[in-house]
C-alpha positions in Angstrom: 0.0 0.0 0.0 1.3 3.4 -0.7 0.9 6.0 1.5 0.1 9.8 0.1 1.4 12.7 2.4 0.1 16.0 2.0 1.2 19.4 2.9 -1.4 21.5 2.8 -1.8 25.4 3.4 -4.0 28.0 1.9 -3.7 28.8 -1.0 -1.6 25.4 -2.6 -1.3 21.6 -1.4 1.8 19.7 -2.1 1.0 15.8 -2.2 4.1 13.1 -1.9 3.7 9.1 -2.7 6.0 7.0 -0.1 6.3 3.4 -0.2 6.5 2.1 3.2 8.5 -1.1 2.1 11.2 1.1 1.0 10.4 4.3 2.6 10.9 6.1 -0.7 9.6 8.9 -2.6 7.2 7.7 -5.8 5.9 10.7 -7.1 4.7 14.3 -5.8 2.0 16.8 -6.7 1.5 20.4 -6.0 -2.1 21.6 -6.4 -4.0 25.1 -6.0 -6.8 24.9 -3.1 -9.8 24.5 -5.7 -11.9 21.9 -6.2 -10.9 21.3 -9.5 -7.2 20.7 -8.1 -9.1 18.2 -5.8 -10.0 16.1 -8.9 -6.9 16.3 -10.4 -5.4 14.8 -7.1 -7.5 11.8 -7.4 -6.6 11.7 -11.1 -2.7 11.1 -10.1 -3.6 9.6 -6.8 -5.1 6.5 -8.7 -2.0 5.5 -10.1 -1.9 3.3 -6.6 -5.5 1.5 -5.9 -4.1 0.4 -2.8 -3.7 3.8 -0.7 -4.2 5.9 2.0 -3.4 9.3 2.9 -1.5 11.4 5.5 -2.6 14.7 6.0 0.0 17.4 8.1 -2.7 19.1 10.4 -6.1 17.8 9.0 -7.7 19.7 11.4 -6.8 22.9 10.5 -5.3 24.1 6.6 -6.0 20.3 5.6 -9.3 20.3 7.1 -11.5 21.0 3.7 -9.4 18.5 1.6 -9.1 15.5 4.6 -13.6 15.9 4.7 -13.2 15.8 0.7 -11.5 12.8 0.3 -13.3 10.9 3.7 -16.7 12.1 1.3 -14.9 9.7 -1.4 -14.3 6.9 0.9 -10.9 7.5 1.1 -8.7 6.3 4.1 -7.1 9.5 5.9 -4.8 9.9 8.5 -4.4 13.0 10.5 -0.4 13.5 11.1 0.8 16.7 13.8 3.1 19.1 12.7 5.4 18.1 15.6 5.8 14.3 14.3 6.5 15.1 10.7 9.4 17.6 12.2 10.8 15.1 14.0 11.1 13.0 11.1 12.5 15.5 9.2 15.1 16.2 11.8 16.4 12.6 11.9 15.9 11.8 8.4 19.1 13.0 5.9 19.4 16.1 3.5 21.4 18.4 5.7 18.2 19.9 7.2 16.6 21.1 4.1 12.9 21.9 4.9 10.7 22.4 1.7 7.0 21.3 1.2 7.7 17.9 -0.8 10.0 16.6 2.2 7.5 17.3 4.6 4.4 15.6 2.7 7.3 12.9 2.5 7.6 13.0 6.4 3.9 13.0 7.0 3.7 9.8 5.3 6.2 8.4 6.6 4.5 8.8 10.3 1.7 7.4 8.9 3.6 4.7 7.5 5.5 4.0 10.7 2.3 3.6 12.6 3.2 6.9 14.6 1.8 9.5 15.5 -1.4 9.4 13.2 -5.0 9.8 14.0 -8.1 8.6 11.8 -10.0 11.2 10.4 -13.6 10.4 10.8 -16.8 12.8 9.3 -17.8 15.3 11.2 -20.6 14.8 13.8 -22.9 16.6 16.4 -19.9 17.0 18.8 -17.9 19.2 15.9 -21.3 21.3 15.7 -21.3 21.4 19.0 -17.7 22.8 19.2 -18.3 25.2 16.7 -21.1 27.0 18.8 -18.8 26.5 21.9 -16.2 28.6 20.4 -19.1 31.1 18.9 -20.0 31.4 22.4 -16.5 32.2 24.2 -16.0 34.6 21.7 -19.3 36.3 22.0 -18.6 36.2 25.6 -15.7 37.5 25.5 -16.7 40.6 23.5 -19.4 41.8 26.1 -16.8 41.7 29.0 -15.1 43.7 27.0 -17.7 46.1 26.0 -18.7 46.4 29.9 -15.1 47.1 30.7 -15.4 50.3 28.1 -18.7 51.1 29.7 -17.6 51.6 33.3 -14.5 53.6 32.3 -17.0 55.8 30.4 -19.2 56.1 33.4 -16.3 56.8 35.8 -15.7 59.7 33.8 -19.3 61.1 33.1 -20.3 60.6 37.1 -18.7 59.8 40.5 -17.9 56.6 41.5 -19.0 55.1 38.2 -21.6 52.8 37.8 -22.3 49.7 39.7 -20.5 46.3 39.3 -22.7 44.0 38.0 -23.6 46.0 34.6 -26.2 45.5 32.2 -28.2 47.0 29.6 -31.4 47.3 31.7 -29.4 49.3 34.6 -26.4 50.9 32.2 -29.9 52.9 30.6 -31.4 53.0 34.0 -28.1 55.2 35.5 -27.6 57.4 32.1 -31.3 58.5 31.9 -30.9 60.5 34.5 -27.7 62.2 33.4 -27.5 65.5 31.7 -24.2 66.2 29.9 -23.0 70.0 30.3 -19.9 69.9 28.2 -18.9 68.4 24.7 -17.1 65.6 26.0 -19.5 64.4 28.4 -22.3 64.6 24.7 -19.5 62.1 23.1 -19.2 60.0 25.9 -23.1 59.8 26.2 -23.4 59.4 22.9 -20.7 56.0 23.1 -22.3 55.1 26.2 -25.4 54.7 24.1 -24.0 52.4 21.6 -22.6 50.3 23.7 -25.2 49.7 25.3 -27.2 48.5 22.5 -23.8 46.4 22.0 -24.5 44.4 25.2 -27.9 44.0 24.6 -27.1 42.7 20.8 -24.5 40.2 23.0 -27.4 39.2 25.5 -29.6 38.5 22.5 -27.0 36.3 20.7 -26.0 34.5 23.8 -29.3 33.8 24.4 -30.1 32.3 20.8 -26.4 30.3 21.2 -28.0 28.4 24.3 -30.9 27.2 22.3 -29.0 26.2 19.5 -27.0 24.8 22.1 -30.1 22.8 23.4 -31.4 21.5 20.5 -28.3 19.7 19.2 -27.6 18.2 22.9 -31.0 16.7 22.2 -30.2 15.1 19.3 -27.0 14.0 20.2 -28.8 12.4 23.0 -25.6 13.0 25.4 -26.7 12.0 29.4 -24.2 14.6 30.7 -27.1 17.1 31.8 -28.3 14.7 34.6 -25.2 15.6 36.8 -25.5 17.7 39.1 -24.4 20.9 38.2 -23.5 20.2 34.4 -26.1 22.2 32.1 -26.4 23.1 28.3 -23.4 24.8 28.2 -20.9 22.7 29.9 -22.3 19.6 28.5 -21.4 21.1 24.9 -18.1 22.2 25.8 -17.3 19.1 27.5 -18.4 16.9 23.6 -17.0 19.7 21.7 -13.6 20.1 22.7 -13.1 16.5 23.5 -14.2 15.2 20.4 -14.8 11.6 19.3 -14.1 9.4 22.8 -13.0 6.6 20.4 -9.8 8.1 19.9 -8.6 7.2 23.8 -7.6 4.0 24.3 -8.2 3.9 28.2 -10.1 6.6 30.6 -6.5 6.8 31.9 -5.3 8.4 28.4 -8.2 10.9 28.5 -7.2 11.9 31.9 -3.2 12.7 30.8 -5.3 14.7 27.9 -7.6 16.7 30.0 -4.5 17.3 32.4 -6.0 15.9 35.7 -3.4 12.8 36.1 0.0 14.1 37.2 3.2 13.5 35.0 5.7 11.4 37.1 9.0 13.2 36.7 11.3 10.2 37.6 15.4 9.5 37.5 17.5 7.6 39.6 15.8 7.1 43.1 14.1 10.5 42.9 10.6 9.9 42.0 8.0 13.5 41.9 4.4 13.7 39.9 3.4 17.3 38.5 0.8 19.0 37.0 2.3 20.4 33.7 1.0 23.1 31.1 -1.5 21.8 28.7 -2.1 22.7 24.9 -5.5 23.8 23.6 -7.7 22.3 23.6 -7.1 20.4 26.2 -5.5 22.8 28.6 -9.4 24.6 28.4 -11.3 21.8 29.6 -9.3 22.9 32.5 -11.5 26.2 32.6 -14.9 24.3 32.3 -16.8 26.8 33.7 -15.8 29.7 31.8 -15.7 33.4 34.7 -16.9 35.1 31.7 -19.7 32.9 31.0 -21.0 31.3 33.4 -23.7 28.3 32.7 -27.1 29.9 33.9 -28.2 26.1 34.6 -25.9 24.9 36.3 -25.5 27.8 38.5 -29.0 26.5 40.0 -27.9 22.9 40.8 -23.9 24.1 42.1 -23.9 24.5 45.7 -23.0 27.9 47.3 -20.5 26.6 49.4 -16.9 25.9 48.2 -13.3 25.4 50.0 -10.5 27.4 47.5 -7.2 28.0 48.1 -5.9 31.5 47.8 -2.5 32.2 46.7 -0.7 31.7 50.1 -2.2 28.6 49.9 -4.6 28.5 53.0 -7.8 26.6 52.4 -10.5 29.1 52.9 -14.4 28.5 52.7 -16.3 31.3 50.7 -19.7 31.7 49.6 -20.0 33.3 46.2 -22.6 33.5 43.1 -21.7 31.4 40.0 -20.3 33.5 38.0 -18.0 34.3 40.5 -15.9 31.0 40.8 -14.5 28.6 38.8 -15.3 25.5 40.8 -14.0 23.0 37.7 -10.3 25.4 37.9 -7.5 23.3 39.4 -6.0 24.4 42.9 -2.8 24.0 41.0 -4.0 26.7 38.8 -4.2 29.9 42.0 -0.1 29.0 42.3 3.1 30.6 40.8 4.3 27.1 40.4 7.7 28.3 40.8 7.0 29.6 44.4 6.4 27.0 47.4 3.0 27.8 48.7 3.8 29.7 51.9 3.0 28.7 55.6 0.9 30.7 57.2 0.3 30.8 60.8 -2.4 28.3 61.5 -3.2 25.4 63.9 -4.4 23.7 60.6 -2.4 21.8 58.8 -2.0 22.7 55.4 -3.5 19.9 52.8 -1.2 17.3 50.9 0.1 17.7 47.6 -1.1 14.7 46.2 -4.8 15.9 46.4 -4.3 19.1 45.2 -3.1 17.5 41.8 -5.8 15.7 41.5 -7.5 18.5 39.5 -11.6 17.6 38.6 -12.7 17.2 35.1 -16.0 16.7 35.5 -18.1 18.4 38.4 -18.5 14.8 40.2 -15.1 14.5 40.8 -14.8 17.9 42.0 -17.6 17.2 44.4 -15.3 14.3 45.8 -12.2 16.6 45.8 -14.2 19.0 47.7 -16.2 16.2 50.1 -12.1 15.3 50.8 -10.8 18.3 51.3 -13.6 19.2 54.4 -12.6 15.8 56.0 -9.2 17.1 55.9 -9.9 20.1 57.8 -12.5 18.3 60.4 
C-alpha cells in the first residue's frame, strides 16, 4: 500500500507518494486549493489502488481536503506538525525543509504507525464545538464592551456605575444624566452604543444556548443529569473533547484533559506534577468559563466551596456562580515556581497529592471537595 502525504496550506497543497517497504519517494503533486485541483489529485492519486493518505494538520489548513476525500471513501490519517518535524530532523538532507520533504515525512509517520489519528466525518460534537467557540467569543466581546462602559461612566459621574452592569441598569443610570460639556455629549453618545452592543450580546447568547439545546438533544448525550452540568458545559465538554473513540483507556483521557500528574522520575528521585496543557485540552481545564458562566448549572452548584488563595490557605467562601470557577485546578491559583507559603495556623496545610488531583468533571470535584472538608474536620 502506498501511502500519500500532503502538505497543505492556503492557498496550494503539495502531495508526496511514499512506499513504506522502502520508505521512498514515488511521485509528488502540487495543487491550488480548488476543487478542481481536488480532482486532479484523485486523477494522479489513482495510479496506486491500494492507498491511503496522510494529512500534516487535518484539522486545521488540511481540514477542507481530509472531509473531501473521507466524502470519497478514502482512508485519511491525521499526522501533527510536531511528528512530521521530527522526522524531518532525523531523516538525511542536511536539514533542508521544503513542502515535498514534509508531505514525504507526513507519510512516513503514517507509514510508521506513529503519531497518526483517523479522520472520521464530522458529527454533532464538531457542531457542538463550533457553537462552543461562537460562544466564548461572544462572551468575551461583552466583557469587553462592559469594561469600556464603566470607564466611560467613571468619567461622566462619580464613582461610576455599579458592578454587575447591564443593559437594563447601564440605561437606567444614564437616563438620568444630563451632559454639560462636549465631552461628556461624546461619551453619552458611546455610552449609548454600547449599550445597544451588550444588549445585541445578550440577545446572541441567548439564541447560542438554544442552539446549544437542540443539538444536545439530538445527540442524546446523558451529561445534563449531573448535578451541576447544564447546556453549556455539556457542549463544551463533547466539543472540545471530540470523538471518545480516539482514547484507548479513561486513563489516556485523563493525561489529555490534564487531571493525572506527570511522574518526573530518575535515579531514586521519584515526583508527579501537574504540567501546562495545549489547547484544547489545557481549556477543559477552565470548564466553567468566569466570563460565562452556565445559567443552569449555577442553579444545581452548591453555594458553598473550599478554594485555596494564593498563600495557599484553604478558605471556605460563599459566592454567586459567576463568580468561581469551581472545575479550575487548585494548582491553577499558584506561581508554580513559588512554594505555597506557611501561614500561621493550627491547621495543617492539605497534601500535595490531592491538590493534583485537578476535577474534570463536576463529580469529581464534588469528591475533591467532600475530601478536602474531612481534611480540615
Amino acid at each position: 500500500m502506498i501511502v500519500i502525504g500532503v502538505d497543505p496550506h492556503k492557498s496550494t497543497h503539495t502531495a508526496t507518494a511514499v512506499d513504506p517497504a522502502t520508505n521512498s519517494d514515488v511521485g509528488s503533486l502540487r495543487i491550488a486549493a480548488s476543487l478542481a485541483e481536488y480532482r486532479r489529485l484523485i486523477v494522479w492519486a489513482k495510479a496506486w489502488p491500494e492507498r491511503s493518505w496522510a494529512i500534516e494538520n487535518a484539522d486545521g489548513l488540511g481540514h477542507h481536503l481530509a472531509l473531501w476525500l473521507l466524502a470519497l471513501g478514502e482512508a485519511v490519517l491525521d499526522i501533527p506538525t510536531t511528528a512530521t518535524a521530527r522526522v524531518r530532523e532525523l531523516s538525511r538532507g542536511g536539514r533542508r525543509k521544503n513542502d515535498r520533504i514534509d508531505a514525504a515525512a507526513a507519510a512516513s509517520v503514517a507509514a510508521l504507525q506513529g503519531d497518526a489519528r483517523q479522520v472520521h466525518p464530522e458529527t454533532t460534537s464538531d457542531s457542538l464545538a463550533l457553537l462552543d467557540e461562537r460562544r466564548v467569543n461572544l462572551s468575551h466581546s461583552r466583557t469587553r464592551t462592559v469594561n469600556q462602559l464603566h470607564a466611560l461612566f467613571r468619567e461622566l459621574m462619580a464613582g461610576g456605575a455599579p458592578t454587575s452592569l447591564t443593559s437594563t441598569s447601564a440605561t437606567a443610570a444614564l437616563r438620568g444624566f444630563r451632559p454639560r460639556t462636549g465631552p461628556d455629549r461624546v461619551r453619552v453618545e458611546l455610552a449609548k452604543e454600547l449599550i445597544a452592543d451588550i444588549r445585541r450580546f445578550d440577545e446572541q447568547l441567548k439564541a447560542n444556548s438554544a442552539k446549544i439545546a437542540v443539538l444536545l438533544d439530538e445527540h442524546g448525550t446523558r451529561l445534563r443529569e449531573i448535578d451541576g452540568v447544564g447546556p453549556v458545559l455539556a457542549a463544551r465538554l463533547l466539543g472540545r473533547t471530540g470523538s471518545p473513540g480516539r482514547f484507548v483507556s479513561a486513563a489516556a483521557y485523563a493525561n489529555y484533559t490534564g487531571t493525572a500528574p506527570v511522574q518526573i522520575a530518575s535515579a531514586d528521585s521519584c515526583q508527579h506534577r501537574a504540567v501546562p496543557l495545549r489547547r484544547p485540552a489545557a481549556e477543559l481545564r477552565d470548564l466553567h468559563d468566569r466570563d460565562d458562566p452556565d445559567p443552569d448549572a449555577c442553579q444545581r452548584w452548591p453555594g458553598l466551596l473550599r478554594q485555596e488563595d494564593r498563600r495557599g490557605k484553604i478558605t471556605s467562601i460563599r459566592h454567586p456562580c459567576a463568580q468561581t470557577t469551581p472545575l479550575q485546578p487548585p494548582l491553577a491559583h499558584h506561581d508554580r515556581r513559588r512554594k505555597p507559603h506557611r501561614t500561621n495556623t493550627s491547621r495543617p496545610l492539605l497534601p500535595l497529592w490531592p491538590r493534583l488531583f485537578a476535577a474534570s468533571t463536576l463529580e469529581s470535584a464534588r469528591l475533591i471537595n467532600d475530601r478536602f472538608s474531612d481534611h480540615l474536620r
